[in-house]
N, C-alpha and C positions, 0 to 999 in steps of 0.2 A: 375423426370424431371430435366433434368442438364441446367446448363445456364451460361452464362458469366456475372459475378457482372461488373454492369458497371463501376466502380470507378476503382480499382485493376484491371480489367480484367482475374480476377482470375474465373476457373470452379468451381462453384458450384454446389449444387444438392438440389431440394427440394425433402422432404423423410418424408416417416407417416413412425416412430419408435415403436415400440413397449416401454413401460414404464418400460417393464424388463430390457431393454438391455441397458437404459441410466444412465449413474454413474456422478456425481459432480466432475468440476477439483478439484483436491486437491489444487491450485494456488488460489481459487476463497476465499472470506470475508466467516467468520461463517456466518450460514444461524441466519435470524432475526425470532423468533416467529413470532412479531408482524406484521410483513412485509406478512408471510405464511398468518397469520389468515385474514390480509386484501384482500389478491387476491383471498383465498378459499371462500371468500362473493360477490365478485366480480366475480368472476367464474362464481357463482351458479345462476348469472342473466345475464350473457354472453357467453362469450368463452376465451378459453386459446391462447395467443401470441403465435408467433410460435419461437420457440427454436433455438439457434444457437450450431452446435455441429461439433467435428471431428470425423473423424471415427478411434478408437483404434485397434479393430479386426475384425475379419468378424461378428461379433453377440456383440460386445462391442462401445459404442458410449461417446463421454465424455461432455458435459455438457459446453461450453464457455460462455452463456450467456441466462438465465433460471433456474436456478437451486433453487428460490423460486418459480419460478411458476410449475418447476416440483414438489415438497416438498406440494405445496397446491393440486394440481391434486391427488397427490398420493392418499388420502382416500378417493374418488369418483370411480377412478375406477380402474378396477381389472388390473393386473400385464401386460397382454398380448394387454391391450388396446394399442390404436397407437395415436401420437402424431405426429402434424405438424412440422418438424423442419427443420433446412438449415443445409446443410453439406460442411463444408469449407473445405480447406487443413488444415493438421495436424502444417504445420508449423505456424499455429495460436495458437496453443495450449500454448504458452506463454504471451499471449497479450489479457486475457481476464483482465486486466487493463481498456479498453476502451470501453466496451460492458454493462456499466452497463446503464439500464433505470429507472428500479422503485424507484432507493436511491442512491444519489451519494454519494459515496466513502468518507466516513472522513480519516484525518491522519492517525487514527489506523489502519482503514482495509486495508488503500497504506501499511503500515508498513509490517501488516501482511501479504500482500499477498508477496509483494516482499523478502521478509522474505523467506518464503516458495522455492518461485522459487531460489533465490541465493541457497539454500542448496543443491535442485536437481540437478542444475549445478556443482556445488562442487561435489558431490557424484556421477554426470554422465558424465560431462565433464568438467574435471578439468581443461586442459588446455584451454578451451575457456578466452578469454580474456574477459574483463569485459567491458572497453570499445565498446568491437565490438555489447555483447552480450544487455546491458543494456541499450545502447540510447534507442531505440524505446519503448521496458517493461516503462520506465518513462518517456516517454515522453520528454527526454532531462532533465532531474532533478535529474543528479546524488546526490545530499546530502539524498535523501530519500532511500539511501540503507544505509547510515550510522544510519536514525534514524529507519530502521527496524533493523540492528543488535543490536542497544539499545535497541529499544523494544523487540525486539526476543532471547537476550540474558542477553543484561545487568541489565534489571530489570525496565528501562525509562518508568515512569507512561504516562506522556503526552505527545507524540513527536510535538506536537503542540506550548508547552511553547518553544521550542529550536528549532523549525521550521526555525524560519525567520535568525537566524544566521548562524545556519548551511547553510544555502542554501548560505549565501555571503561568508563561508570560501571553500565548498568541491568540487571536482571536479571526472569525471571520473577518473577510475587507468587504465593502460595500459597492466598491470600483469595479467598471469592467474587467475583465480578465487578464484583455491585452495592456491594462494599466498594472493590476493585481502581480501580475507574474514578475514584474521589476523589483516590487516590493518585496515579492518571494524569496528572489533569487539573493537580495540583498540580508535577508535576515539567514538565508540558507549561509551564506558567507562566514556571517558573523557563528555560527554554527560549527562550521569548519574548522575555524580560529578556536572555540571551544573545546572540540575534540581535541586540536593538535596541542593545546598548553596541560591537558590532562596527560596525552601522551608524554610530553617532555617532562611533564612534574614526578610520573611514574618511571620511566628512565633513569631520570636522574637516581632512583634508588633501586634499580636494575629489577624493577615490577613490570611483571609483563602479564597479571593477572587481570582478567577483563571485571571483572565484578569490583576487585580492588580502584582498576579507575572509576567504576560508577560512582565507587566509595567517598573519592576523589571531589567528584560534583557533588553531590547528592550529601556530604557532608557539609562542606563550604556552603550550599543555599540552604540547608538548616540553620547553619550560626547565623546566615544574614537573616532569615525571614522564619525560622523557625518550623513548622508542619503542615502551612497554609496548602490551601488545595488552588489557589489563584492569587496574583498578585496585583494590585490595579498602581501601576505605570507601563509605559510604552515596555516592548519588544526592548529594542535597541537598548533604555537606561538600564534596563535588568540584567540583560546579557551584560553589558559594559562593566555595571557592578560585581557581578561574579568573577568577571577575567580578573579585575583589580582585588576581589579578595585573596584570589587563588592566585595573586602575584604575594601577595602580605602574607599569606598563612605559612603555620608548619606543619608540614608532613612530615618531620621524624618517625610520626608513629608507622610509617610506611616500611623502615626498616625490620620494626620488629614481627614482622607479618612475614 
């Protein structure tokens, strides 16, 4: 049955799939055990949500928003079973960013997903602009592609500790993609370098509290810039500044915490 989504005004289709024919975006969060084992109990005294999906090929369907509740269906029933799902345009298949219901999205799985999609873009369309392509994927938040190339390349344990700074130094890039991502990866670095001098500085006073290191940052860019919600200089001189606060400050008050 096809229908006009009232919001979008976009054609849709409601469609029973078959369970063989639906595959997971590769864009979407690692699937959660704990999350499967919850809905596969919940299942078994209910029924399954219905799926949102694109259509890949004529017998291939992709997965935008369900793909724990397809993962707990799976061992109930056999392969050729059919499932309730929505069939949107394909040109959603970027933006299951916004589709999630059972768990909202921590830093890491924003990291990782947009992580994921920057690279297919590189690899498929390079000349897409970053700008054009990445407002909507974030929501407006372009610093969260600099701490997926931290986490997705540089090695950045928590993008969370360097959340709130980054977001007042970064902005969209205007460059292709395949340009964009150098830039990424290089501010994702300087990222890295951030996290690891908060961890040393916390060490140093046998702090091993995570909120304590936000403290860390998140104090030190007060004293420099104060409550500003954006800072206008580069990425690079901002970060740069803070490492060199955070080499001159004291943390004594670290001990007595």
């Amino acid at each position: 049955m096809k229908y006009k989504e009232p919001v979008g005004n976009e054609e849709c289709e409601f469609k029973l799939i078959p369970i063989n024919q639906l595959k997971t975006s590769p864009f979407q969060r690692e699937i959660s055990k704990a999350l499967v084992k919850n809905l596969s109990q919940s299942m078994i005294r209910g029924f399954i949500g219905v799926i949102t999906v694109y259509q890949e090929s004529e017998d291939s369907y992709v997965v935008l928003d369900g793909q724990h509740r397809l993962e707990s269906v799976k061992p109930m029933l056999p392969p050729e079973a059919e499932l309730p799902t929505i069939v949107v345009p394909k040109k959603y298949m970027f933006q299951p960013l916004i589709y999630n219901i059972e768990k909202a999205d921590n830093t890491k799985d924003l990291c990782l997903k947009l992580f994921k999609e920057y690279e297919w873009f590189v690899q498929n369309q390079a000349e897409a602009k970053e700008s054009d392509v990445f407002q909507v994927v974030t929501m407006g938040r372009p610093h969260l592609l600099s701490l997926a190339y931290s986490f997705g390349v540089c090695g950045l344990i928590s993008p969370s500790l360097v959340d709130m700074i980054t977001k007042k130094l970064d902005s969209f890039l205007t460059t292709p993609v395949f340009e964009a991502r150098e830039v990424r990866i290089k501010r994702g670095q300087l990222l890295k370098e951030l996290e690891e001098k908060a961890d040393a500085i916390c060490a140093g006073y046998d702090v091993k509290d995570f909120n304590l290191k936000k403290s860390v940052i998140s104090r030190t860019s007060t004293k420099l810039w104060g409550r500003v919600r954006s800072l206008d200089m580069s990425f690079e001189e901002g970060i740069s500044m803070l490492m060199n606060e955070l080499d001159e400050s004291d943390f004594s008050w670290l001990e007595r915490t």
